[in-house]
N, CA, C and O atoms as a CHARMM CRD file, in Angstrom:
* protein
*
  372
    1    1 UNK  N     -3.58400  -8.84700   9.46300 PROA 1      0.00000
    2    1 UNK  CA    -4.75200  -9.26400   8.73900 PROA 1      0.00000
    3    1 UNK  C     -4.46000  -9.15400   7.24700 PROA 1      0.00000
    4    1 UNK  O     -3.75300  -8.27100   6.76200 PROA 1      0.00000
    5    2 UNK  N     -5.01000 -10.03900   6.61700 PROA 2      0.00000
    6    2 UNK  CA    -4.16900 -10.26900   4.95100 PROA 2      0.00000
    7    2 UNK  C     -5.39400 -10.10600   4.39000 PROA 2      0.00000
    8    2 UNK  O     -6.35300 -10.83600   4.63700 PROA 2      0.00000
    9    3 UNK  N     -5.40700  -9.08200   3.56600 PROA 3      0.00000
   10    3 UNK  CA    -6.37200  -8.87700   2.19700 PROA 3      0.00000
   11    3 UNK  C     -6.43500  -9.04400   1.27400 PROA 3      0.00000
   12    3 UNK  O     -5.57700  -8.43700   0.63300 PROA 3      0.00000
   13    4 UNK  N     -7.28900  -9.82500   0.52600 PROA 4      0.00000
   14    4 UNK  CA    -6.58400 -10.25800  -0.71900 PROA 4      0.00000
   15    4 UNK  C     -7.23000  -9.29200  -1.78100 PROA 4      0.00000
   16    4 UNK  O     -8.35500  -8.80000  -1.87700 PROA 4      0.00000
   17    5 UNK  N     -5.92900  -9.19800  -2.64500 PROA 5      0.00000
   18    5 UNK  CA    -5.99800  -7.90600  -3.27000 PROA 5      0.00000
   19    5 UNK  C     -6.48600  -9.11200  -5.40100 PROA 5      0.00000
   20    5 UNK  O     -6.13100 -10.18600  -5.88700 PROA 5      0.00000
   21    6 UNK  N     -7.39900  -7.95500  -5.82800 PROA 6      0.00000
   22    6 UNK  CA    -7.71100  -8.59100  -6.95100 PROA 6      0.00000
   23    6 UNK  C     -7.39200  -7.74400  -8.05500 PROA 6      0.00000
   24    6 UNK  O     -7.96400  -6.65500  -8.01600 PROA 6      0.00000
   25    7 UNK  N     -6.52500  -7.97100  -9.17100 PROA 7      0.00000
   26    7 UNK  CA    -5.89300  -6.92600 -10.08000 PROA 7      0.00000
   27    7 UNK  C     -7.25100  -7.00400 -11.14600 PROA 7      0.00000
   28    7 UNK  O     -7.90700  -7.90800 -11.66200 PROA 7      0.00000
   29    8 UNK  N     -7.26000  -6.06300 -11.15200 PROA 8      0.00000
   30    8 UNK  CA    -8.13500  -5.66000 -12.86600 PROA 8      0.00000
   31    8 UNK  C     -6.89200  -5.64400 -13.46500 PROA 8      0.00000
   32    8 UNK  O     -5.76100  -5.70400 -12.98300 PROA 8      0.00000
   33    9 UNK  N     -7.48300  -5.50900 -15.13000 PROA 9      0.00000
   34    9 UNK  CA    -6.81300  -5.05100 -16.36000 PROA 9      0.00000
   35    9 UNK  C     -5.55200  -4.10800 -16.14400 PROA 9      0.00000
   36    9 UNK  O     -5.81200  -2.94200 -15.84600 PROA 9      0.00000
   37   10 UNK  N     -4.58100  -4.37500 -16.22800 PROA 10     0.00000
   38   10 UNK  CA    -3.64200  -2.68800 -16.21800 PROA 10     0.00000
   39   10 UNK  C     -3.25000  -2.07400 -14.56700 PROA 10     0.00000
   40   10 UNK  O     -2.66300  -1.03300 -14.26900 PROA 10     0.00000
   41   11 UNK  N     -3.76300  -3.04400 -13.75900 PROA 11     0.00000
   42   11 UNK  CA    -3.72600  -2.63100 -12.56400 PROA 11     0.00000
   43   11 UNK  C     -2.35500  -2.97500 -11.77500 PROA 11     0.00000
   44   11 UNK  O     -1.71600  -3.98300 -12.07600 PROA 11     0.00000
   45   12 UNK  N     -2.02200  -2.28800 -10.97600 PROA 12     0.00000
   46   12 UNK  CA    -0.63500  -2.79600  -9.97300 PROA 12     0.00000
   47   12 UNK  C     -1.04800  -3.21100  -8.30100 PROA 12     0.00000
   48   12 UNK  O     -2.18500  -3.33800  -7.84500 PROA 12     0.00000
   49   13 UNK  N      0.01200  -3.33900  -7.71700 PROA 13     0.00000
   50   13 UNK  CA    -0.43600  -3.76400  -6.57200 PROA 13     0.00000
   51   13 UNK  C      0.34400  -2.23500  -5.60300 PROA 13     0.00000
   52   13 UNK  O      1.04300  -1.42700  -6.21500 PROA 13     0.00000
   53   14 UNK  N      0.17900  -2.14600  -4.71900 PROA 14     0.00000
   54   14 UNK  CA     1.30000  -1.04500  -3.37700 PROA 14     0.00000
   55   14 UNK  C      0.91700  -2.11600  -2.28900 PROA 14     0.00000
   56   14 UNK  O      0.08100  -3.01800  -2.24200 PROA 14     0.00000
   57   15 UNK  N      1.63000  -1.75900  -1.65700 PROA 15     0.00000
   58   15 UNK  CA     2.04300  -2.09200  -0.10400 PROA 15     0.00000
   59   15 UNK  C      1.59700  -1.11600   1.11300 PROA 15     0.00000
   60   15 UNK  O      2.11100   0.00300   1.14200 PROA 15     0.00000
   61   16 UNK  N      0.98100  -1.35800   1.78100 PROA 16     0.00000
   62   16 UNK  CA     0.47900  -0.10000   2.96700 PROA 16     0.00000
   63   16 UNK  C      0.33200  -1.02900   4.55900 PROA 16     0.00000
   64   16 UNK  O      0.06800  -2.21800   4.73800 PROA 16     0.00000
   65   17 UNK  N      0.56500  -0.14600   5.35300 PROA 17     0.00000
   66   17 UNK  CA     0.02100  -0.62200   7.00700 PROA 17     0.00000
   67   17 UNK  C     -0.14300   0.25800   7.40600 PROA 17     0.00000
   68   17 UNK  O     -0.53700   1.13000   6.63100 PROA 17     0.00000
   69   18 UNK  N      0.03800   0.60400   8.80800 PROA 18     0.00000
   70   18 UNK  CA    -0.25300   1.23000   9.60200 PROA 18     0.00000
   71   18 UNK  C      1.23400   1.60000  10.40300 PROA 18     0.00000
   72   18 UNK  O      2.06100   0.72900  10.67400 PROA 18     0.00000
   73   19 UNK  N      1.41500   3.10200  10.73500 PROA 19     0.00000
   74   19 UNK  CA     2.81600   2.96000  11.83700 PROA 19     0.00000
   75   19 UNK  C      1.95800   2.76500  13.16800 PROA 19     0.00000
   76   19 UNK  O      0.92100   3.23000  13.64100 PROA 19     0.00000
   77   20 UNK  N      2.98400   1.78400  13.54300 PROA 20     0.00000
   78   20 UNK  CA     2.87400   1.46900  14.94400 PROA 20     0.00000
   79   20 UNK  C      2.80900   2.13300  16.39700 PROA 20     0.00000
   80   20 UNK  O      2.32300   1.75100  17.46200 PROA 20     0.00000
   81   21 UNK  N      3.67900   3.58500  15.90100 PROA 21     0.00000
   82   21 UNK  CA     3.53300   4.04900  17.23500 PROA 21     0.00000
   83   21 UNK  C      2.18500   5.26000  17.60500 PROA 21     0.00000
   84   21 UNK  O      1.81400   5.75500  18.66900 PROA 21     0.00000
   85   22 UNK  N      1.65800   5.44100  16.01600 PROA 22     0.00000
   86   22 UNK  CA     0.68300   6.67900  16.11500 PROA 22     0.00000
   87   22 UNK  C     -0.82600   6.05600  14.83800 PROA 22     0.00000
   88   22 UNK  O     -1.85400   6.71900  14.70200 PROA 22     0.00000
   89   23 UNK  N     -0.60100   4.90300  14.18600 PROA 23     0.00000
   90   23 UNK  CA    -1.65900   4.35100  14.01600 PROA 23     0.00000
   91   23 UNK  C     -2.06700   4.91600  11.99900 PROA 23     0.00000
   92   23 UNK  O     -2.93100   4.56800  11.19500 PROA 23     0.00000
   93   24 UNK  N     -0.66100   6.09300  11.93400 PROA 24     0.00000
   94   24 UNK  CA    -0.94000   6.69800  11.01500 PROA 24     0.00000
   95   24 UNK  C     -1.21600   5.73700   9.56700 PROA 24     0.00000
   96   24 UNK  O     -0.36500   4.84900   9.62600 PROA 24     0.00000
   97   25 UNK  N     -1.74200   5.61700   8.76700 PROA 25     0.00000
   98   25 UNK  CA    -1.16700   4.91200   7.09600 PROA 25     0.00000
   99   25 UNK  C     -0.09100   5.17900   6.32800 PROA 25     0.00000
  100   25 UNK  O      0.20000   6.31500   5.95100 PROA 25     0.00000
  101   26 UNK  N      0.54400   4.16200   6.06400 PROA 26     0.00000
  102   26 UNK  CA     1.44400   4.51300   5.74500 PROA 26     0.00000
  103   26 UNK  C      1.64200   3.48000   4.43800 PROA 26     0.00000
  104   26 UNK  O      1.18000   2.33900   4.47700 PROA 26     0.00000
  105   27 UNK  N      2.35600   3.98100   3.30800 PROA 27     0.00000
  106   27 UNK  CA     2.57000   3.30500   2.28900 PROA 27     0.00000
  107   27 UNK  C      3.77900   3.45200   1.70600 PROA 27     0.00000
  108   27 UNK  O      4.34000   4.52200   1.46600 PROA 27     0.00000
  109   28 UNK  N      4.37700   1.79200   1.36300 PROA 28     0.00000
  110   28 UNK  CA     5.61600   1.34200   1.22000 PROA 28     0.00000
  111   28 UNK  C      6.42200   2.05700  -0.44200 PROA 28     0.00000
  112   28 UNK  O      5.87200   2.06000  -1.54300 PROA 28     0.00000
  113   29 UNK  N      7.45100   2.45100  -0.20000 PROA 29     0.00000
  114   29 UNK  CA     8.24000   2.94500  -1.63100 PROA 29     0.00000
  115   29 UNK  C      9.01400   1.89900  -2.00700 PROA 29     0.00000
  116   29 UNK  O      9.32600   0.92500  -1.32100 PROA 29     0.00000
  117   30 UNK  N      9.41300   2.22900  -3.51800 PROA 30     0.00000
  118   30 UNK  CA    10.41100   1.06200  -3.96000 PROA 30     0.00000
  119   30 UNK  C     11.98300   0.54900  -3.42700 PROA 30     0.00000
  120   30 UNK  O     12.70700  -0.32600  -3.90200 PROA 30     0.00000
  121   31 UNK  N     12.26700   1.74900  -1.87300 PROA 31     0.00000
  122   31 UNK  CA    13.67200   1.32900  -1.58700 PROA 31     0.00000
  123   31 UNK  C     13.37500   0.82800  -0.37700 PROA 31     0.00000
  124   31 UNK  O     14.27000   0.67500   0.45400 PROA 31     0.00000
  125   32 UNK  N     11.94500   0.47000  -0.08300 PROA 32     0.00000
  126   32 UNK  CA    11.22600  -0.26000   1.38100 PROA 32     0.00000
  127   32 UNK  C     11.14000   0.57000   2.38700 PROA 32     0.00000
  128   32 UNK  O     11.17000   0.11000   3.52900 PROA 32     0.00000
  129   33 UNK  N     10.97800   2.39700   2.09800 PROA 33     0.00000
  130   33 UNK  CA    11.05600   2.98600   3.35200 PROA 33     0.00000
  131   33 UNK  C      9.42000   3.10200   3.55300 PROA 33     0.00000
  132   33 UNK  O      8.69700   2.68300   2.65000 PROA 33     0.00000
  133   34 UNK  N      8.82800   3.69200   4.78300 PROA 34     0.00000
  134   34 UNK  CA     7.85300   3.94500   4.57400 PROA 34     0.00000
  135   34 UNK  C      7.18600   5.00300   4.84200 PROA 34     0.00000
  136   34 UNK  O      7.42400   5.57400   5.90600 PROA 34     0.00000
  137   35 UNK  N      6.01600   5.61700   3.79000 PROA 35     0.00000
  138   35 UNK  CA     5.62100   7.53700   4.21200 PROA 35     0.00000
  139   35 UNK  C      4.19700   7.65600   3.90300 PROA 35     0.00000
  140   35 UNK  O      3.52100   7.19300   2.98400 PROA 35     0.00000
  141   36 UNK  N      3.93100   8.35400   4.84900 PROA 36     0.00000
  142   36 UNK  CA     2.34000   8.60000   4.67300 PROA 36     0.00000
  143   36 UNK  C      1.81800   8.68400   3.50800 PROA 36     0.00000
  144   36 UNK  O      0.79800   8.09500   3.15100 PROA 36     0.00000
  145   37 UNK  N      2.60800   9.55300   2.73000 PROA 37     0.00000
  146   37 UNK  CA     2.02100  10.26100   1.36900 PROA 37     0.00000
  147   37 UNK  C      2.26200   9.14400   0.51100 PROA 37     0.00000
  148   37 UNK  O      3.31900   8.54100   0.32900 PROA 37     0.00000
  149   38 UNK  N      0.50100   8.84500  -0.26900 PROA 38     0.00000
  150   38 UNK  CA    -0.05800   7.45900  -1.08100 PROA 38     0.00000
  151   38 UNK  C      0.85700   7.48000  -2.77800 PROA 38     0.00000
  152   38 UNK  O      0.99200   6.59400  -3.62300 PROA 38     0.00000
  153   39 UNK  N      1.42400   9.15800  -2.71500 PROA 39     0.00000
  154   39 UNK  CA     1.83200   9.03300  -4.12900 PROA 39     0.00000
  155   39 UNK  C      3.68100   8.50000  -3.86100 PROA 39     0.00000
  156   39 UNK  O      4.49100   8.22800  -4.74700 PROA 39     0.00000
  157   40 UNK  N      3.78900   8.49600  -3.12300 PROA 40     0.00000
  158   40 UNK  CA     5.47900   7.87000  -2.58200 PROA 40     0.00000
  159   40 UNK  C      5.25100   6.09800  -3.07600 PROA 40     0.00000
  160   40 UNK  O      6.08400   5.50500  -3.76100 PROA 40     0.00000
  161   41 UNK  N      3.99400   5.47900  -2.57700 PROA 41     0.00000
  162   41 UNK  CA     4.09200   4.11600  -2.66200 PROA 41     0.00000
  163   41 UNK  C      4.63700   3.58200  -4.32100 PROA 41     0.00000
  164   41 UNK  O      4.35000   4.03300  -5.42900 PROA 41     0.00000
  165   42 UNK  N      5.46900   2.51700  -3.93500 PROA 42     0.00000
  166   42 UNK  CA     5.64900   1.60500  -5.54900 PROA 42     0.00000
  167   42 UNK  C      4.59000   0.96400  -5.61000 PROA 42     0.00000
  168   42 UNK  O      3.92900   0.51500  -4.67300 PROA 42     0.00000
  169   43 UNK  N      4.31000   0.87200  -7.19500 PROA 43     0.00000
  170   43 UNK  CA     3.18800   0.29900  -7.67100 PROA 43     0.00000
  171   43 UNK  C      3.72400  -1.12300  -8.49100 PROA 43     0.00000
  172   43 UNK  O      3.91600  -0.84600  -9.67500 PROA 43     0.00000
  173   44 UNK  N      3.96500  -2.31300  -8.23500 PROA 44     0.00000
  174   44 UNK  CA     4.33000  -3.52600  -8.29300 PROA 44     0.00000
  175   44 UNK  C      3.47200  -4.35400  -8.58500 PROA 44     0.00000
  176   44 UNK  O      2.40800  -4.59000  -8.01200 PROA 44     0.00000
  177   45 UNK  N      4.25300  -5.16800 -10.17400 PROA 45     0.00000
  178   45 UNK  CA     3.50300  -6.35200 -10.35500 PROA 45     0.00000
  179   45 UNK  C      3.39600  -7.34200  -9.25200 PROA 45     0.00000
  180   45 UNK  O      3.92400  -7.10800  -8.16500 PROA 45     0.00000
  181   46 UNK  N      2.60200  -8.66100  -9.52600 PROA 46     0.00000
  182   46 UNK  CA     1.91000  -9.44500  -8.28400 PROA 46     0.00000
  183   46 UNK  C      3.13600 -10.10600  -7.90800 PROA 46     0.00000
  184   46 UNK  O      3.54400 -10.26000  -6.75700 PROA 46     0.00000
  185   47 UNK  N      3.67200 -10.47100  -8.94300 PROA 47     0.00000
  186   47 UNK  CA     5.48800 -10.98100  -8.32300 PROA 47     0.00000
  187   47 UNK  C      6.01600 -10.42400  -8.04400 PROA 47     0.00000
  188   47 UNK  O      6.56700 -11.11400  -7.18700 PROA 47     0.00000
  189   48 UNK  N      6.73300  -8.99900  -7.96400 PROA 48     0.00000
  190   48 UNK  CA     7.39100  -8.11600  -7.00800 PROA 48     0.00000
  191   48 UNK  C      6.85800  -7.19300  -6.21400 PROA 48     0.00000
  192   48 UNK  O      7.39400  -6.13300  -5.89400 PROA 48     0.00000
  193   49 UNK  N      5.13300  -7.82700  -5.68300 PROA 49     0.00000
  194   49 UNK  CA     4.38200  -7.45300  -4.45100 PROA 49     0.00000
  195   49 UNK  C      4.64100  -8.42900  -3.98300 PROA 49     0.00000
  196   49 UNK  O      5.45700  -8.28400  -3.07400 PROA 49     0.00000
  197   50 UNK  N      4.20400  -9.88300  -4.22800 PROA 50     0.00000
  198   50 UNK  CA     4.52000 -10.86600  -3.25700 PROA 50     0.00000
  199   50 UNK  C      6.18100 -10.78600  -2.63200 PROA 50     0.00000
  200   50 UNK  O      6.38300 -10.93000  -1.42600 PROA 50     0.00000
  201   51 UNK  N      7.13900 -10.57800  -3.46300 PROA 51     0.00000
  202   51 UNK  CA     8.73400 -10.42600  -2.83300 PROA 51     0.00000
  203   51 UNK  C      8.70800  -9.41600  -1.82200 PROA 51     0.00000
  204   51 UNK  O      9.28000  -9.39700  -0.73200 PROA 51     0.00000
  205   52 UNK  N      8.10600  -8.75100  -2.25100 PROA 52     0.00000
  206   52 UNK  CA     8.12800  -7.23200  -1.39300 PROA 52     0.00000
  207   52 UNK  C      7.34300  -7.46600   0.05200 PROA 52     0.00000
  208   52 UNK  O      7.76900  -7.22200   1.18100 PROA 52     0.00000
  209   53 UNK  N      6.26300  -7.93100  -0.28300 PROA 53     0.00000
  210   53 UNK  CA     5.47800  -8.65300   1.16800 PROA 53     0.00000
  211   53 UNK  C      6.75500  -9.66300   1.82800 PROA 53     0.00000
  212   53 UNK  O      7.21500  -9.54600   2.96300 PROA 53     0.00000
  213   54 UNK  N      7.08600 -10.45200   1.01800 PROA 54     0.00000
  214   54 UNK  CA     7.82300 -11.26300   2.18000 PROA 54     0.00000
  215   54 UNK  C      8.97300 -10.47000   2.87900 PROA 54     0.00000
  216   54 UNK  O      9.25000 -10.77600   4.03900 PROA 54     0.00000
  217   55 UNK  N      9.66700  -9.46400   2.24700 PROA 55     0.00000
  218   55 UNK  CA    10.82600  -9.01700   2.28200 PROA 55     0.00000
  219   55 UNK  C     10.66500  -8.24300   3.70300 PROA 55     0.00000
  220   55 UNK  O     11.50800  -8.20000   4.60000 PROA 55     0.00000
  221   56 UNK  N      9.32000  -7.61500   3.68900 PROA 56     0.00000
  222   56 UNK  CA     8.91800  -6.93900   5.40800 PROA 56     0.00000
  223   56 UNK  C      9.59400  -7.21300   6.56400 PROA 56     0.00000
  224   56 UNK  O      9.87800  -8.37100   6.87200 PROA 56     0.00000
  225   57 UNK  N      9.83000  -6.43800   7.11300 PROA 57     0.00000
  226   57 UNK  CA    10.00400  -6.83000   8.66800 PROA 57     0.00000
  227   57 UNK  C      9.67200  -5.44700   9.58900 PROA 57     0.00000
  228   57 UNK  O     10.24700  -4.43500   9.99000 PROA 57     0.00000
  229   58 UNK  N      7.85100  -6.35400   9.66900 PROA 58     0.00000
  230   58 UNK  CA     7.18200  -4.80700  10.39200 PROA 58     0.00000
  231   58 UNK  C      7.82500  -4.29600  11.30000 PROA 58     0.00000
  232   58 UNK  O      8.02100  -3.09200  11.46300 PROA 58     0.00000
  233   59 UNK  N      8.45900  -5.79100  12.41300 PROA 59     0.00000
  234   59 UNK  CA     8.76000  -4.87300  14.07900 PROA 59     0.00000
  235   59 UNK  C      9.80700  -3.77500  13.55900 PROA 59     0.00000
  236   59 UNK  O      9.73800  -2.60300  13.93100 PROA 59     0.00000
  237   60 UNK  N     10.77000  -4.24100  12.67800 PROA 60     0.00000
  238   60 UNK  CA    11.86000  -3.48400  12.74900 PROA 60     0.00000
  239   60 UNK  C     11.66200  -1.98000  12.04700 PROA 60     0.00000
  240   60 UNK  O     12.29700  -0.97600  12.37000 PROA 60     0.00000
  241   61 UNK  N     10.44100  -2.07100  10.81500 PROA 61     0.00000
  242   61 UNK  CA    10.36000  -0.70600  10.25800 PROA 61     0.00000
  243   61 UNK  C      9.25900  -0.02500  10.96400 PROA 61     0.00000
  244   61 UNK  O      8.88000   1.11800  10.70700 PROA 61     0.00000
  245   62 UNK  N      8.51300  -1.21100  12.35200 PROA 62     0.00000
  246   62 UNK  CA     7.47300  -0.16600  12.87500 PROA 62     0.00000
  247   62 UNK  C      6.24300  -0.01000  12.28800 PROA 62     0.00000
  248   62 UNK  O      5.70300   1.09600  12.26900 PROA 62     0.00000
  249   63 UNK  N      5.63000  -1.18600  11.70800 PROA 63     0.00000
  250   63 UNK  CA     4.31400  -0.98700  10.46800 PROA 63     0.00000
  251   63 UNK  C      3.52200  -2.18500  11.16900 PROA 63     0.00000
  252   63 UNK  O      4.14700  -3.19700  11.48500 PROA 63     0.00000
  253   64 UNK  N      2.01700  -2.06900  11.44000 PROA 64     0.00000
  254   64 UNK  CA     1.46900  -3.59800  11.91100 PROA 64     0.00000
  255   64 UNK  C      0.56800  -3.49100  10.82600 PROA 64     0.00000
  256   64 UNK  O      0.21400  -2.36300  10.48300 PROA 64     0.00000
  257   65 UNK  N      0.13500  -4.50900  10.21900 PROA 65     0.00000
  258   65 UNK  CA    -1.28200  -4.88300   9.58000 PROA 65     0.00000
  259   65 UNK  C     -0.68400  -4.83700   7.87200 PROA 65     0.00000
  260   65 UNK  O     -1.51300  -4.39600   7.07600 PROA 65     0.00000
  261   66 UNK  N      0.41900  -5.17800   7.39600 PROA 66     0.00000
  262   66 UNK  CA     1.20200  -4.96300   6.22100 PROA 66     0.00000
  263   66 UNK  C      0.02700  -5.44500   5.19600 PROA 66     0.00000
  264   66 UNK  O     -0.61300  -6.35300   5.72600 PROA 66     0.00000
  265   67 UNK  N     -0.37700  -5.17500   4.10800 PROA 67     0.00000
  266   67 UNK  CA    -1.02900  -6.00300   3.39200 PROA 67     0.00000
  267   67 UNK  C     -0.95500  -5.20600   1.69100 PROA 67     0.00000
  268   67 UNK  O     -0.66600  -4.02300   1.50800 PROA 67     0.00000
  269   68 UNK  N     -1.25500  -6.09200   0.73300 PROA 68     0.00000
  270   68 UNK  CA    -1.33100  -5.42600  -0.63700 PROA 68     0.00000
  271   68 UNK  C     -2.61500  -4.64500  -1.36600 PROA 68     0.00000
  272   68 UNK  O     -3.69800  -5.06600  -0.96000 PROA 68     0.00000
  273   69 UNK  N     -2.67000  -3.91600  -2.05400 PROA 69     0.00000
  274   69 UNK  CA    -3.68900  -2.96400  -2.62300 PROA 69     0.00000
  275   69 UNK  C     -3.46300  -2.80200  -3.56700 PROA 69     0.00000
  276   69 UNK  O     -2.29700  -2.59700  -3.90400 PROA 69     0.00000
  277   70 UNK  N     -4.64100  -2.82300  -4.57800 PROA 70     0.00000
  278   70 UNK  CA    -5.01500  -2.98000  -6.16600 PROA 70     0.00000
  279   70 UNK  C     -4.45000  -1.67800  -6.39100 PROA 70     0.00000
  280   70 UNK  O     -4.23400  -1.37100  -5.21900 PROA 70     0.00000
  281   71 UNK  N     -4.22300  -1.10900  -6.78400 PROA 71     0.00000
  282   71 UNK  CA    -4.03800   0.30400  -7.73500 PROA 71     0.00000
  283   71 UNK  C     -3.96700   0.49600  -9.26200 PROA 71     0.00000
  284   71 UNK  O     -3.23700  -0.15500 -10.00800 PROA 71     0.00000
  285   72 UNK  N     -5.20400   1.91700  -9.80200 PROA 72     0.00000
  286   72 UNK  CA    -5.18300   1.54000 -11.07900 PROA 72     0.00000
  287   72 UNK  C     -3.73500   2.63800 -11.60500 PROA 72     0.00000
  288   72 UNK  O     -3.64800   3.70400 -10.99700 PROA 72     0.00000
  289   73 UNK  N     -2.94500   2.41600 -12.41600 PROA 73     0.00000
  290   73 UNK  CA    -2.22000   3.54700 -12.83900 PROA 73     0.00000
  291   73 UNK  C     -2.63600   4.91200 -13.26200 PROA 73     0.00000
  292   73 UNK  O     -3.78700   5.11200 -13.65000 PROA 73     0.00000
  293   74 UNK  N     -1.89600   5.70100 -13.21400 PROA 74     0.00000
  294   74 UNK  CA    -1.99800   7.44900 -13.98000 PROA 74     0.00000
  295   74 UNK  C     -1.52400   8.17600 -13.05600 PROA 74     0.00000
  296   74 UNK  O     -0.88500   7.86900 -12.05000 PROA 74     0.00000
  297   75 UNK  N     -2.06000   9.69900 -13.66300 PROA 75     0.00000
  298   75 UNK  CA    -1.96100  10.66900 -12.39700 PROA 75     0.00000
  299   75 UNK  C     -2.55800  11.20000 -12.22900 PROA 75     0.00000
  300   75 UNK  O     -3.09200  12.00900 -12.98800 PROA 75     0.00000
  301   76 UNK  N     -2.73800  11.00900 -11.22300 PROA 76     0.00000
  302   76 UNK  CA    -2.31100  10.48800  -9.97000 PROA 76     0.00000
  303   76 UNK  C     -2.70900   8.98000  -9.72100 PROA 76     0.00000
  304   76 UNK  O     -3.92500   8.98300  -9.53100 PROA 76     0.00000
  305   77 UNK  N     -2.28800   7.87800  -9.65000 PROA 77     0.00000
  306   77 UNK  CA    -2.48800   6.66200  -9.36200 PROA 77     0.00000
  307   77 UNK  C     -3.49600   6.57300  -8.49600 PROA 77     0.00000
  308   77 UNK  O     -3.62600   7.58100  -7.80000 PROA 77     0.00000
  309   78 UNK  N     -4.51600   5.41000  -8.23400 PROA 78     0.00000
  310   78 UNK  CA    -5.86000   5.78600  -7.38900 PROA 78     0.00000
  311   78 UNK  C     -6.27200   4.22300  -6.94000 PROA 78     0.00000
  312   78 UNK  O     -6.18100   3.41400  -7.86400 PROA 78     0.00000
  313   79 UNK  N     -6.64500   3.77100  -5.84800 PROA 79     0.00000
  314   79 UNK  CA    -6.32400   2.42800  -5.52900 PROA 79     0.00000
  315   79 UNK  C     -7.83400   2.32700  -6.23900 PROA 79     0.00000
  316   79 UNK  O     -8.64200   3.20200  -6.54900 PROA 79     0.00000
  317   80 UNK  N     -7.85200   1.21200  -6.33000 PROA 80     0.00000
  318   80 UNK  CA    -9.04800   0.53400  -6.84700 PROA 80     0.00000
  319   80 UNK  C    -10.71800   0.38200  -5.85000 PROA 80     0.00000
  320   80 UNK  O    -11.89600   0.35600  -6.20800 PROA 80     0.00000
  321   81 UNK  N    -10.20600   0.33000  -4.84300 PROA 81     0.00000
  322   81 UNK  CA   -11.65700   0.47300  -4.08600 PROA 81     0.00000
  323   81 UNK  C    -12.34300   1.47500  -2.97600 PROA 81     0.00000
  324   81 UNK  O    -11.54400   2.21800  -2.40600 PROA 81     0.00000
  325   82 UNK  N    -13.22700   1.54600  -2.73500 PROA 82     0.00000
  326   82 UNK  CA   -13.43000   2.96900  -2.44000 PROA 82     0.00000
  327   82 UNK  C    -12.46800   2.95500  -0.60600 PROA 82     0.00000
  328   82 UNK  O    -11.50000   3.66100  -0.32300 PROA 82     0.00000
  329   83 UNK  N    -13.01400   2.15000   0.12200 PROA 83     0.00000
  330   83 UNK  CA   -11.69700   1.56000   0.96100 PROA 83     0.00000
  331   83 UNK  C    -10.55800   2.72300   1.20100 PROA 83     0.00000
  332   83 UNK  O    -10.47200   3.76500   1.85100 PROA 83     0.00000
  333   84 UNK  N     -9.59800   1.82800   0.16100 PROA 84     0.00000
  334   84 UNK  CA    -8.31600   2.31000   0.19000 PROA 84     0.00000
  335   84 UNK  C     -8.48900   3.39800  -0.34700 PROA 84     0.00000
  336   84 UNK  O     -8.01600   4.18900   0.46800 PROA 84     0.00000
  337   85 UNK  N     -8.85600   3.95700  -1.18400 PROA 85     0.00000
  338   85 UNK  CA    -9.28000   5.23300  -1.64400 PROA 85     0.00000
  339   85 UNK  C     -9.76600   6.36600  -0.74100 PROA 85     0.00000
  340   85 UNK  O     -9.64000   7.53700  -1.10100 PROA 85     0.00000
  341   86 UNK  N    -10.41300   5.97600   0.62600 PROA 86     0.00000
  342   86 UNK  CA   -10.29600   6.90600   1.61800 PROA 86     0.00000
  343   86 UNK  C     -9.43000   6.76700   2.43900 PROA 86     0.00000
  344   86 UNK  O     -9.25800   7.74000   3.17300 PROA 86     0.00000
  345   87 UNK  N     -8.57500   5.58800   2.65700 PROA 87     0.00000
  346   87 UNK  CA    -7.48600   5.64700   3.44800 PROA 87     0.00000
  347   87 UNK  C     -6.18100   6.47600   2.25100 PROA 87     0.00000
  348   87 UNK  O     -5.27700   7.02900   2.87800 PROA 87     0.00000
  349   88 UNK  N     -6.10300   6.53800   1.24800 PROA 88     0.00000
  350   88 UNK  CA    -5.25200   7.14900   0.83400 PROA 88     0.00000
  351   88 UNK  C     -5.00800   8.80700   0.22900 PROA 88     0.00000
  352   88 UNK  O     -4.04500   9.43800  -0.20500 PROA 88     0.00000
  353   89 UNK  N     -6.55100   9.10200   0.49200 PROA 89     0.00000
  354   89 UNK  CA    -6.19300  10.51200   0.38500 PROA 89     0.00000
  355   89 UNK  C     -7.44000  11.04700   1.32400 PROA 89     0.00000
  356   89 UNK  O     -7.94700  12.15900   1.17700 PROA 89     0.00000
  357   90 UNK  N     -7.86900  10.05200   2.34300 PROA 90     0.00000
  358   90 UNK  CA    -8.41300  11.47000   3.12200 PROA 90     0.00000
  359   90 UNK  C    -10.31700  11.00900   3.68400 PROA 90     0.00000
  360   90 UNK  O    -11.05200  10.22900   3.07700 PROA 90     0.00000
  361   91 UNK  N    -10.53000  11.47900   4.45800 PROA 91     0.00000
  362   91 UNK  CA   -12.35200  11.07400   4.39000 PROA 91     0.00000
  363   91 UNK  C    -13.06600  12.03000   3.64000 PROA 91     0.00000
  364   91 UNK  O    -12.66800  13.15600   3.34200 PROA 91     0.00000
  365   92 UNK  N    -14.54600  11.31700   3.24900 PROA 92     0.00000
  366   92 UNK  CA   -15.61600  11.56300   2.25400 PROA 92     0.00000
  367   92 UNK  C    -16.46000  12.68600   2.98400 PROA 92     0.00000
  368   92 UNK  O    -17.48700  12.31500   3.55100 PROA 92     0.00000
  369   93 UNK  N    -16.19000  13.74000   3.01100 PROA 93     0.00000
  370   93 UNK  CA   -17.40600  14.91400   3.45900 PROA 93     0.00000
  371   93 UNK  C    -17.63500  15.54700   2.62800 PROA 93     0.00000
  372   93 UNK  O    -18.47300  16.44100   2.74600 PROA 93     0.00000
């Protein structure tokens, strides 16, 4: 399922899915491996997110539902919507 991701001002894109065998989130680094932890992900302009999207090959790294996510920079980097923002560090209680 493809989301389309919308950059604000200053914003980057990451890469995230799901692993396949346990459903966990998982988000893509700059040498294409992939790890739960949201602060591992590269944060990529829209042209070396789109390369990076094509470059995938879920069956083989084990990821279904690949898609891109806004992220604003700093630190800690923080995706842009509330969304990904609970998939990347956790639920709201």
């Amino acid at each position: 399922m493809l989301h389309p991701a919308r950059l604000g001002a200053g914003q980057k894109l990451a890469l995230t899915a799901n692993r396949l065998l346990d459903g966990v989130i998982v988000w893509r680094d700059a040498a294409g491996a992939w790890w739960s932890a949201f602060d591992r992900a590269a944060l990529l302009d829209a042209e070396e997110a789109e390369a990076a999207l094509a470059g995938v090959d879920a069956q083989k790294d084990g990821v279904v539902g690949v898609y891109k996510v806004a992220v604003t920079p700093g630190a800690p980097p923080v995706p842009a919507t509330m969304r990904e923002r609970i998939r990347a560090f956790g639920p709201t209680v």
